[in-house]
C-alpha positions in Angstrom: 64.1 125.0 125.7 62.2 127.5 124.3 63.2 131.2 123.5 61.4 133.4 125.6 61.1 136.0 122.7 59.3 133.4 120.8 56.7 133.5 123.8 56.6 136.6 124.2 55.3 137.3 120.7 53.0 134.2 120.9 51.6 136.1 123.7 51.3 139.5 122.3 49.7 138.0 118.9 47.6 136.2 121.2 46.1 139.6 123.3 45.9 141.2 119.8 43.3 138.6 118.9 41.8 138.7 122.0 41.4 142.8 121.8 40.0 142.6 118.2 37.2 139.6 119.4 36.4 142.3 122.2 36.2 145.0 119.8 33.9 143.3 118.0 31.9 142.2 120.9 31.2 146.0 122.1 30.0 147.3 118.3 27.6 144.6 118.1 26.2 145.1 121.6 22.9 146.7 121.8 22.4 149.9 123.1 18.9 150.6 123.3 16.9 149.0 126.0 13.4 148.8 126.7 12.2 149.1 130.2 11.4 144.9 130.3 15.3 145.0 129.0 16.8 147.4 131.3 14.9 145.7 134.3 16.6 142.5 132.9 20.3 144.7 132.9 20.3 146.2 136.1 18.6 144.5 139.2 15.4 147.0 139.5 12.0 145.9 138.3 10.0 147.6 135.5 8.4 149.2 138.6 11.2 151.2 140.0 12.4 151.8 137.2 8.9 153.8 136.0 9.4 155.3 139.6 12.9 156.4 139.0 11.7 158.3 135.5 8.6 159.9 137.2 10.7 161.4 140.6 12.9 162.5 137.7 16.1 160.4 139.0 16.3 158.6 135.4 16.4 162.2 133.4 14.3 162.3 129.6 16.9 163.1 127.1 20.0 162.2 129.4 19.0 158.4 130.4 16.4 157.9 128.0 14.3 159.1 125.4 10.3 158.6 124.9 8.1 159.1 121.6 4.2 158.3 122.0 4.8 155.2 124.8 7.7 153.7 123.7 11.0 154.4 126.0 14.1 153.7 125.2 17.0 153.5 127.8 20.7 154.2 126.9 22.5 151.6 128.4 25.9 154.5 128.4 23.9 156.6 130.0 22.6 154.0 132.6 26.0 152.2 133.1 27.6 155.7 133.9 24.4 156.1 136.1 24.9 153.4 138.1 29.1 154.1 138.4 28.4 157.5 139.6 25.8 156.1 142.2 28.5 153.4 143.3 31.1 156.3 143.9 29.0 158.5 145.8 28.3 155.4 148.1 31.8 154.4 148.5 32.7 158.0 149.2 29.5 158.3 151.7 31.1 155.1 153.6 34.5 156.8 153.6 33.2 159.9 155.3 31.5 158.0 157.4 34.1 155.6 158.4 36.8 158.5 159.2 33.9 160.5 161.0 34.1 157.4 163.2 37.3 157.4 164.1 37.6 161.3 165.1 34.9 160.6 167.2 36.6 157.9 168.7 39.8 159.8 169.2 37.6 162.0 171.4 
């Protein structure tokens, strides 16, 4: 039988090494995107993307950052981007969901 403090420290040793190959991972991981690369990233084509910088929705200096014609998209920037979008929704289906059920009280 084995001791389960053994284990246990097997374990932990083993989610160490695990956290450091993570670690890793994320500081080699490209943050710079071109459009063709962000439309790769996130499921909108080079189109709507353009679109989204034009109506302003994608904001210069925030989401990305232009010199001459090359655009570069900061994949922070877009990740929190699409977290905050995927908030608001959830929170827009709340509302709408507890709007329903006053109304059905009535």
């Amino acid at each position: 039988m084995t001791n389960p403090f053994e284990q246990l420290e097997q374990n932990l040793v083993d989610i160490a090494n695990k956290l450091q190959s993570l670690e890793s991972k994320i500081q080699h991981e490209k943050r710079w995107l071109s459009t063709a690369e962000l439309s790769n990233y996130i499921p909108y084509s080079k189109e709507t993307i353009n679109k989204k910088v034009q109506s302003g929705e994608f904001e210069h200096g925030v989401h990305f950052y232009q010199q001459a014609k090359m655009r570069m998209f900061d994949k922070i920037k877009i990740d929190e981007w699409i977290m905050s979008n995927r908030l608001s929704s959830h929170n827009e289906l709340k509302k709408q969901e507890i709007l329903s059920k006053i109304q059905a009280d009535f």
